[in-house]
N, C-alpha and C positions, 0 to 999 in steps of 0.2 A: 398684712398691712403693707402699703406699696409705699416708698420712700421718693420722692422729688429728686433728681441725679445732682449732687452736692457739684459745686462750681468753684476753684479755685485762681485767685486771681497770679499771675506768672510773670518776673519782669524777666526782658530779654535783653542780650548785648544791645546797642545803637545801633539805629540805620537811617545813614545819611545822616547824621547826625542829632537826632532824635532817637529817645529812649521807649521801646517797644515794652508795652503790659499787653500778655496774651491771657485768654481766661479759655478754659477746657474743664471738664468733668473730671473728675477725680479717677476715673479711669482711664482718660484718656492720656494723666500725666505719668502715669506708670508703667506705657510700653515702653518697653527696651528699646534702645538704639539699631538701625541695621548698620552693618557693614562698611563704614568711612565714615562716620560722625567724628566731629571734632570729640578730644579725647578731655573734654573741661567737662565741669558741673552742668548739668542740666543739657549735657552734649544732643539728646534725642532733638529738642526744639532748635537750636542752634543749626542742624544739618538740615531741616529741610525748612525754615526760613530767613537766610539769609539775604535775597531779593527782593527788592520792594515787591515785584509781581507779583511773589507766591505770599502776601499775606495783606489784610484790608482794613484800612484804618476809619476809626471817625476820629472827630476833634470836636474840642468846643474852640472858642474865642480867648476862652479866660485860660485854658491849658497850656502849659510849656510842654506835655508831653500827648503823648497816645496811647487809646486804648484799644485794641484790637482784637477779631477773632481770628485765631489760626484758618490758612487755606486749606481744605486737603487735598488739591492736586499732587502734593507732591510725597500724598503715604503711599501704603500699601493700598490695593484697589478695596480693600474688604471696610476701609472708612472714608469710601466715596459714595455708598452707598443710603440710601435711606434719606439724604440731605432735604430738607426743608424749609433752610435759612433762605436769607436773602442776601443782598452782596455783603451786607454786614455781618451776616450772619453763619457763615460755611462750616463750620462745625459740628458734625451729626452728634445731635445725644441720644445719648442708649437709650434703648427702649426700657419703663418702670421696671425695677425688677426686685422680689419678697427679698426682704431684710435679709432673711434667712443664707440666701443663696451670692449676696452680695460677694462675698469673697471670693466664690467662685468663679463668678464672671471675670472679677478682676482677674484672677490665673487665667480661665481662659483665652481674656483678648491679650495679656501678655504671651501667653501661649502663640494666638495666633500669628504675631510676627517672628516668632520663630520658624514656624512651620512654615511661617512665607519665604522663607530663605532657603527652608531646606527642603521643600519640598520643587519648589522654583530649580534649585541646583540638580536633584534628582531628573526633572523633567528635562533639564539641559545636557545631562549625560545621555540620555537617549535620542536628542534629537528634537525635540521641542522646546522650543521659545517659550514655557507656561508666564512667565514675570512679564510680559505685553498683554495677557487678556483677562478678562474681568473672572472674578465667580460667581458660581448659582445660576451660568447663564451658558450657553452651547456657542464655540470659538469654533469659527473655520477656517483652517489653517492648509496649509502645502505638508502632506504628509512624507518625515523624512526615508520612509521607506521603500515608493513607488515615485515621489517625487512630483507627484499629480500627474504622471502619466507624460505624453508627448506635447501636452495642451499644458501644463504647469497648472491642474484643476486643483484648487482649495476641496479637496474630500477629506481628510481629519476633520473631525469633529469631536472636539477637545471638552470636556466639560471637571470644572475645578467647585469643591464644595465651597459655600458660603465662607469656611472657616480656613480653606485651606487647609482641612483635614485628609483630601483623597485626593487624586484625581483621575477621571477614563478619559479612554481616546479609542476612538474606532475608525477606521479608514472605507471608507464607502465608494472607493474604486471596487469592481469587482476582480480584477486580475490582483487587487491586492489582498483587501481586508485584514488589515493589519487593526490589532486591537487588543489592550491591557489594562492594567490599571497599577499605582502605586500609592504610598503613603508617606510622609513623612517621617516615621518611628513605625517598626513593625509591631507596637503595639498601642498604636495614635486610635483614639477614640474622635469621631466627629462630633459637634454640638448636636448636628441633626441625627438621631437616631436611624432612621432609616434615609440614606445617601438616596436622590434619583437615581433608577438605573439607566444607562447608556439606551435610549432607542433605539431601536431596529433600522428604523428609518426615518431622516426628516420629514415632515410632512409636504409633499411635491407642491411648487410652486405651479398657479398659471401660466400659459404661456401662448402666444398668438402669433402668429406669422408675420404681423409687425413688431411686437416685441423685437423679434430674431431678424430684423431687416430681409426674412424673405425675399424672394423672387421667381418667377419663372427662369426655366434652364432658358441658356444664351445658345448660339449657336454653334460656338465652342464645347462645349459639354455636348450638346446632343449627337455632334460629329463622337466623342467621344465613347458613346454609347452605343453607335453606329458600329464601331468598330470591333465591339463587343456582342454585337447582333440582339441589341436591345432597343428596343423600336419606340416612335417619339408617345404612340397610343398608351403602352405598356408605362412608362415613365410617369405620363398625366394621369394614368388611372390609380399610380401609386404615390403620387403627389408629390415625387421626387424633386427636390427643389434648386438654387444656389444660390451661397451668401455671398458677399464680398470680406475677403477677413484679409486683414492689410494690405498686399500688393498683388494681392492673387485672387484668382474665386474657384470655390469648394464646394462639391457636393452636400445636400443638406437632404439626408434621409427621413422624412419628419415619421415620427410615432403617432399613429391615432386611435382611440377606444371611439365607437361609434361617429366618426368621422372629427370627432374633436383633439385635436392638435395636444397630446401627451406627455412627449418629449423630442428631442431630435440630435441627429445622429452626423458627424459631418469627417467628411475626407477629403485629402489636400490632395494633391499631385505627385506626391511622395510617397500617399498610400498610408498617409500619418491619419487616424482617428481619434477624434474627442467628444464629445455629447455637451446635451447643454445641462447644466447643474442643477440640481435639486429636483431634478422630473421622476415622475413615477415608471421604475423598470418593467418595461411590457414586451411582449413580441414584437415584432417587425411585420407587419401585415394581416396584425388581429383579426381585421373586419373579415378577412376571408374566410377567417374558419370557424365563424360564427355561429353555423350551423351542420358543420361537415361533420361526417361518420369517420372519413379519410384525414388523416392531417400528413403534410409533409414539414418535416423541421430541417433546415436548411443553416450553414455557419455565419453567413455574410447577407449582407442587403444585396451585394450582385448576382446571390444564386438563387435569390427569391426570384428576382426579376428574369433572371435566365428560364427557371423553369415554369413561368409563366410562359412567355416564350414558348413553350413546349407542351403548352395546355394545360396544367396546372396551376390554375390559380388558391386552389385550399393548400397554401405553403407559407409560412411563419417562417421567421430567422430570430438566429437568438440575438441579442444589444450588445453583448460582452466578449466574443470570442471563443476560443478555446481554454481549458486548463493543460500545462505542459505535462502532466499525468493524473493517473486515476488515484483520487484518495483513497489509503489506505485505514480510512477511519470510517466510523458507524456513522450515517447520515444524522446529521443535525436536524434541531425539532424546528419547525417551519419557519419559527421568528429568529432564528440562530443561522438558517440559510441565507446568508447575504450573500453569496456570489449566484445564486439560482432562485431570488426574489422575484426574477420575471414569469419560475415556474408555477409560483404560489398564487401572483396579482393574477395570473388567466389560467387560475385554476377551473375555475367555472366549464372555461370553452375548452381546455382538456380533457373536464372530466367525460361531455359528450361524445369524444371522439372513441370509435371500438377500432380503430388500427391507426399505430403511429408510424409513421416511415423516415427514421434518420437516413437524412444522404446529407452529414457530417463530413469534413475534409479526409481525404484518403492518408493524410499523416497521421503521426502518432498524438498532439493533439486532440485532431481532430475523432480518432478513433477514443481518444481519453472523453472528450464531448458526450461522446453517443455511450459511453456505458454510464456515464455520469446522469445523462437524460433519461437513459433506460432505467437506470435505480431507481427514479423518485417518478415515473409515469408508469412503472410496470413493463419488466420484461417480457411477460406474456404476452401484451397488447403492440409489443414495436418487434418492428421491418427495420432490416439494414442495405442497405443502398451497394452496391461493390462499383466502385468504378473499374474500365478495363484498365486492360494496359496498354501504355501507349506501342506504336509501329515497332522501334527499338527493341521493343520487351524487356527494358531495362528498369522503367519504374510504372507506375502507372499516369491517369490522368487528376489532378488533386481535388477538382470540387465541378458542379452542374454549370458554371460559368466557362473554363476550361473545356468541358464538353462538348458545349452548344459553341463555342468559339470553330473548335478546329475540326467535331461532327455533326455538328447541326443538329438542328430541332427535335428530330426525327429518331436519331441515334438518343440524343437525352432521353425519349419518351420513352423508346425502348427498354434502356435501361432503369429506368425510374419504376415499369412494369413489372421487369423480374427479378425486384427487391426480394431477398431474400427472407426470412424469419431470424428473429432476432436469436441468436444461442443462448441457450440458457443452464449453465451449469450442472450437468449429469440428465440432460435430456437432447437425446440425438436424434440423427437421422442418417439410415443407409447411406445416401449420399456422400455425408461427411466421413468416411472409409474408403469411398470407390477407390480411390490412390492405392490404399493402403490392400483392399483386394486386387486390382490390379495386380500390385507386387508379388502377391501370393501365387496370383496364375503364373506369373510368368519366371516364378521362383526367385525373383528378386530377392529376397531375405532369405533368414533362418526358417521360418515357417514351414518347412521340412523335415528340419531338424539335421547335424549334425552327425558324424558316424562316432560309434563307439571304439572304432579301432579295429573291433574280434567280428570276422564275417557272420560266423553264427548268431552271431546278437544283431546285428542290423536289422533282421525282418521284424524282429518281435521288440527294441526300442532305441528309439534314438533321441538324440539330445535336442529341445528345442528351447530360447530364451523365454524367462519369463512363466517358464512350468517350476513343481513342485513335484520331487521325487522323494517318497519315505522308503529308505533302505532299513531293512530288521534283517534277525537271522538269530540262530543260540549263541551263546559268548565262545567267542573262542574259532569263528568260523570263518572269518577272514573279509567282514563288513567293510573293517577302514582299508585294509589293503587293498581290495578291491577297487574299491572308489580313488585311493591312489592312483592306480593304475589306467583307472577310465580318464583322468582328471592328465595322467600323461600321454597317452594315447590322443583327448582331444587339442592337447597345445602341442606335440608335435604336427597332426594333421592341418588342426584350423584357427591356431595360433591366440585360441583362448589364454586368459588370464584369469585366477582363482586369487578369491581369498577365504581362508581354511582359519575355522574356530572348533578347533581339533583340544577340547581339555583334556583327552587322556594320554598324551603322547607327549614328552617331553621336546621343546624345541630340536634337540640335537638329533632325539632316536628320527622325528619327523622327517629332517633333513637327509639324514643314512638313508630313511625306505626310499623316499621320493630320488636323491641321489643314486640306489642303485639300479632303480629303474630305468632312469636316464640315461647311464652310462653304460645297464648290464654287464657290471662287473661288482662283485663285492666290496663293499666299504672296507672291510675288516681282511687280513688273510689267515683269520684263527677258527678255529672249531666250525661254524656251520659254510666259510668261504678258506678252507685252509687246500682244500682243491684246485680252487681257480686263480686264476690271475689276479690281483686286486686292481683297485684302477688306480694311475698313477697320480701324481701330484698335479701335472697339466690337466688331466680328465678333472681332477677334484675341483681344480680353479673356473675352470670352464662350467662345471656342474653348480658352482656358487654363484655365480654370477648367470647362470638359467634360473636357480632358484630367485634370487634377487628382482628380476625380469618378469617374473611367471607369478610371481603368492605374494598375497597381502598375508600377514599373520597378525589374527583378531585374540587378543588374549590378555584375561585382567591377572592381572601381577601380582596383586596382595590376598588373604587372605579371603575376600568376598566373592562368592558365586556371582557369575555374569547373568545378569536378566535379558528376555530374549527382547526387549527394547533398547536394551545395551549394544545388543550385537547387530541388529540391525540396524543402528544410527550408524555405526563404525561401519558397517558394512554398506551404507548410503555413500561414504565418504572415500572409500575405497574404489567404489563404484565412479565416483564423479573426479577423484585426485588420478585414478589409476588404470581407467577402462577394465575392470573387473568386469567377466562374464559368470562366472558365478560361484556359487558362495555353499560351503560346506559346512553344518554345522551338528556336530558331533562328538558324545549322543545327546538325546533328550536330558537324562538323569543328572547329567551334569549342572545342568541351568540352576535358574533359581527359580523356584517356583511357587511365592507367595500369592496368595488370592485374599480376596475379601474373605471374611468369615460366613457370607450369605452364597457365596457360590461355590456350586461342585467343584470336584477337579474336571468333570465332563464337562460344563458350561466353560472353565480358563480355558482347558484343550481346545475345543473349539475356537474359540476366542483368538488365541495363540497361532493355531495355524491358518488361520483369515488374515491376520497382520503377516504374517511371512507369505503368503499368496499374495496379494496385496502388494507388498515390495517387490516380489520379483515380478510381477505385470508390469510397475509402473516403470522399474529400472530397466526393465528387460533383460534380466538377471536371473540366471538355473540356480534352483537351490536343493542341496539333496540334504535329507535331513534324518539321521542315524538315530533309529530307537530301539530300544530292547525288547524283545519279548517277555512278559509275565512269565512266572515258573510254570512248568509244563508237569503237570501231575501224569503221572504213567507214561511219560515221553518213551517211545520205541525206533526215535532216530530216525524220523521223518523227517522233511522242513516243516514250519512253523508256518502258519497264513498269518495275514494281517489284521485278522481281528484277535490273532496272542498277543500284539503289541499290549504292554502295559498300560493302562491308564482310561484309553478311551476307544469304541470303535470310529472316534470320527478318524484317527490316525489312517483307515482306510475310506472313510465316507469322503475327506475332503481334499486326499491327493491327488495329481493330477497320473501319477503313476505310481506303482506300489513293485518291489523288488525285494526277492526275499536270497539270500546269501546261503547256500549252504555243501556242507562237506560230508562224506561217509566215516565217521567214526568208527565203525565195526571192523576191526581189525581181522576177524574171523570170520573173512569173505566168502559167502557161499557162490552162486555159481549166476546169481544177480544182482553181486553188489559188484558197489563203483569202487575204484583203485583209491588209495589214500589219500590220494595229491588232486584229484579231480573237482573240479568246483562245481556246482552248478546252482545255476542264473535265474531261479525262477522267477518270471517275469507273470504278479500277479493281477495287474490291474494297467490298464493303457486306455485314459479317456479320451484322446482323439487317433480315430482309426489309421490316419493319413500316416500316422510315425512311427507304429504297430502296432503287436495283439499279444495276447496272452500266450503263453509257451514258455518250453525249458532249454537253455543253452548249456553247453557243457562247456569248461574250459580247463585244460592243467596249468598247477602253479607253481613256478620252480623258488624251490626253498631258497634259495641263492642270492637267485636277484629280485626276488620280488614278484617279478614278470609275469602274466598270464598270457595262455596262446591257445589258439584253436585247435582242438584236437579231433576227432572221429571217432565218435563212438557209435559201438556198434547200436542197431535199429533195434532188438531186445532190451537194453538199455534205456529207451526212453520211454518206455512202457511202464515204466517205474510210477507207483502212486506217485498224487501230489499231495 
């Protein structure tokens, strides 16, 4: 049952001396006051008609007083709405509403002027005026966060619910696109159940070359185009226009789909751009490539026209500029791309084209442009443009108008010709190396590799950045000293830096080995240095500060095994805080070695040593990496190969060099064994030939200092199995 909106009659202070009866619906006497109402009984009607203006009287004859309807010019906009009355009549009544619900409404519209206050004050804290514009209806406003650009263009478009329950706002400059929403209470329900959503886009106004006071270029402009080597044919064919916009005249680049006038594009003398508003975002020279296989995409309207110029007429420009860099976020779904809405409206004549050619600005922009274009047109299908460099060879030249300015026509076309293929992330080409071969010929880098220090070792391996070296050998055979030693040898000679994830060595003992090497003098002058000299306190200081210079030290402190994701972050950081060349991590066993419960230890090993290969390519970082051999059933004092490594034979499948450490144990030397002290180097695996080969090096080790040196052993000696 629908109820008639009950009417109560209301007397008011005097005005002008005459005593005021307002009548209003019973819901309408029950909004609260806003913000400065007189603070008396019935304060709400008192504050906003005080004025004869704001309220409309009749009379009879026989009357001493008046009867009147309130005005609502001067409420909240949300009961300006729906009005029907006549002058007498300005008062909106609510629409019928079930018995049932009656109370609610009333909460509601008393509701709504609250939310008119405070949702009005929210939108003033960010920058919007919402308390000037209506709701239920789209405000175009001067957005305060681009400012409408150089032209002060009303792009915010503001939209405020019925109730003042929400409100969005979206900015439809494309260098801006600014856009939010807010509420009054963070848990304010609207009346309308489902709020409109913000549009993508206004719907584009018409527009005619009278609309826009049009004209043909003057001849001030066309000297001006002149000078830019853009010709008056080239101009009329692209219907280049100019306005008069207050005391000056400006370029007016018009947009057209089918030769119909779309939108338009205008530039002062200052090189200040604005557009005309509310138009449909399209290319710059659509018609051209209406049917092209070729498309050229060009930054500006003068590099459209320049590479015409240069015989290229199938070339587009974008409306909006460049972005000052490339998003770092997942392309937006079609209707959410507002700043590359022009890519979507000429979808169509992209989709026909099978090669796109950015010649985008030579700046970082403009480079930001063209992969932004490249993402939503497909990198397979786009060319990139290189401009040279200028005479100076100090920068290059910035875009095809530049070009055609200072090399003419001819040099543009050239270059426009031998666009390159667009790169496309883990797909190359030879070319993109040649530098980098170059260097290798002419020995420019490491790519030789580094010396070991021990001339006998040099044919059979050397050190080069960016390999993967697995060191094994039985315990006890002198792996990590070894590698000490190599590790001093190459920062003496070539001034490398190490950092060492060494867990079985305590800081201090680490320091002593590395220490004695340095200085070749004992740490200690007791039992195994109670012989020699020890080094003095000035060596020791001097030695602390090469350590200091020389090692990162990678090592977790508490309780928990290091994961070899651990060690390699730290060892990224080492690499980029400290010019770390390379990086020691020893041994295997030490790690942590959790897997899924679905994979082998042969799948994590694999696994495992593809990420440490993997770092040291990208850092260009040597990493040697210490594992133990499996127990050796019936071992007779051989060396060990590399498939004894415990665990997996990828430990040999995916090194880049394989080295196996070992010593003669046989104390009870017959007449072909090697002395006690004698090391030897067998070098089991070398995948590029250039740095060496397989073979055995011998070396003695003096117990002392650590030290190892080249020794000569006799030629019956190396006949030794392997």
């Amino acid at each position: 049952m629908l109820l008639p909106p009950q009417r109560k009659l209301f007397c008011g202070r005097k005005l002008y001396g005459r005593t005021g009866a307002f009548m209003g619906t019973r819901n309408f006497l029950l909004i609260k006051p806003l913000p400065g109402a007189a603070e008396q009984e019935h304060r709400f009607l008192n504050h906003y008609y005080l004025s004869h203006s704001q309220a409309r009287f009749f009379s009879s004859t026989g009357w001493k007083s008046n009867v009147g309807f309130a005005s609502p010019r001067g409420l909240p906009l949300i009961f300006q709405r729906g009005l029907s009355y006549r002058l007498y009549n300005a008062m909106p009544v609510p629409r019928p509403i079930s018995i049932i619900d009656s109370e609610a409404v009333d909460t509601e519209i008393v509701d709504s002027g609250k939310n008119f206050r405070i949702l009005g004050r929210k939108l003033n804290e960010i920058g919007i005026d919402g308390m000037d514009y209506k709701p239920g209806q789209y405000n175009n406003l001067i957005c305060p966060m681009c400012q409408g650009g150089d032209s002060n263009e009303k792009s915010l478009s503001l939209l405020i619910d019925d109730d003042w329950g929400s409100a969005k706002w979206c900015c439809f400059r494309a260098k801006c696109g600014w856009q939010g929403s807010t509420r009054p209470f963070a848990d304010a329900r609207s009346t309308y159940p489902a709020m409109r959503t913000m549009q993508a886009k206004q719907p584009p106004r018409v527009i005619s070359e009278e609309d826009l006071n049009l004209e043909p270029l003057g001849p001030q402009l066309l000297s001006y185009f002149a000078e830019r080597m853009i010709s008056e044919e080239t101009l009329k064919r692209n219907f280049v226009m100019q306005q008069q916009y207050g005391d000056q005249t400006v370029i007016a680049f018009t947009y057209r789909r089918n030769k119909v006038l779309v939108g338009c594009k205008y530039r002062d003398s200052a090189k200040k751009f604005w557009q005309a508003s509310n138009t449909e975002k399209i290319f710059y020279g659509l018609d051209d490539v209406k049917e092209a296989s070729d498309v050229i995409i060009v930054e500006g309207e003068m590099d459209k026209l320049a590479m015409e110029e240069a015989g290229f007429r199938n070339c587009v420009s974008v409306p909006d500029g460049a972005p000052s860099k490339v998003s770092n976020k997942e392309l937006p779904p079609e209707e959410n791309d507002i700043k590359y809405q022009y890519l979507w409206n000429c979808k169509d004549y992209m989709d026909k084209a099978s090669r796109i050619i950015l010649a985008t600005d030579a700046d970082p922009p403009g480079q930001a442009l063209a992969e932004e274009l490249a993402r939503r047109l497909g990198r397979e299908r786009c060319w990139r443009v290189k401009w040279p460099k200028k005479k100076d060879g100090a920068e290059s030249y910035k875009d095809a108008n530049e070009v055609l300015t200072y090399m003419g026509p001819e040099a543009l076309k050239e270059i426009v010709e031998k666009a390159e293929l667009y790169p496309i992330k883990g797909l190359f080409n030879f070319k993109d190396y040649f530098k980098e071969i170059d260097d290798y010929y002419h020995h420019a880098v490491f790519e030789l590799g580094v010396s070991t220090g021990w001339t006998c070792l040099n044919s059979l391996y050397n050190v080069v950045p960016g390999e993967l070296t697995i060191v094994t050998g039985v315990p006890n055979s002198g792996k990590s000293e070894w590698i000490d030693a190599l590790l001093c040898n190459i920062n003496h000679n070539s001034g490398w830096k190490f950092a060492l994830c060494s867990m079985e060595n305590k800081v201090r003992e680490h320091a002593r080995k590395l220490l004695e090497k340095h200085v070749r003098k004992p740490f200690f002058n007791i039992r195994y240095g109670e012989s020699v000299e020890r080094m003095s306190v000035e060596e020791l200081e001097e030695g602390k500060k090469w350590l200091s210079d020389s090692f990162s030290l990678i090592r977790c402190e508490n309780d928990c095994l290091p994961s070899i994701n651990w060690v390699l972050e730290l060892a990224k950081i080492a690499v980029l805080r400290h010019g770390v060349n390379g990086l020691v991590i020893d041994p295997y066993n030490e790690l942590d070695h959790q897997r899924q419960s679905n994979q082998t230890e042969t799948e994590y090993i694999s696994q495992m040593l593809t990420r440490i290969k993997r770092f040291a390519q990208h850092h260009s970082c040597h990493v040697w990496f210490v594992a133990h051999p499996r127990q050796l059933h019936g071992w007779a004092g051989e060396p060990p190969n590399l498939y004894d490594i415990s665990g997996s034979a990828h430990f040999y499948n995916k090194c880049d060099n394989g080295i196996v450490i070992h010593r003669n144990w046989d104390r009870n030397q017959g007449p072909d064994s090697l002395p006690i002290d004698l090391v030897q180097v067998c070098v089991r695996k070398v995948r590029n030939k250039v740095i060496g080969q397989i073979g055995d090096a011998f070396l003695s080790y003096n117990r002392i200092t650590g030290e190892y040196t080249d020794v000569d052993v006799p030629a019956q000696l190396r006949k030794m199995k392997r």
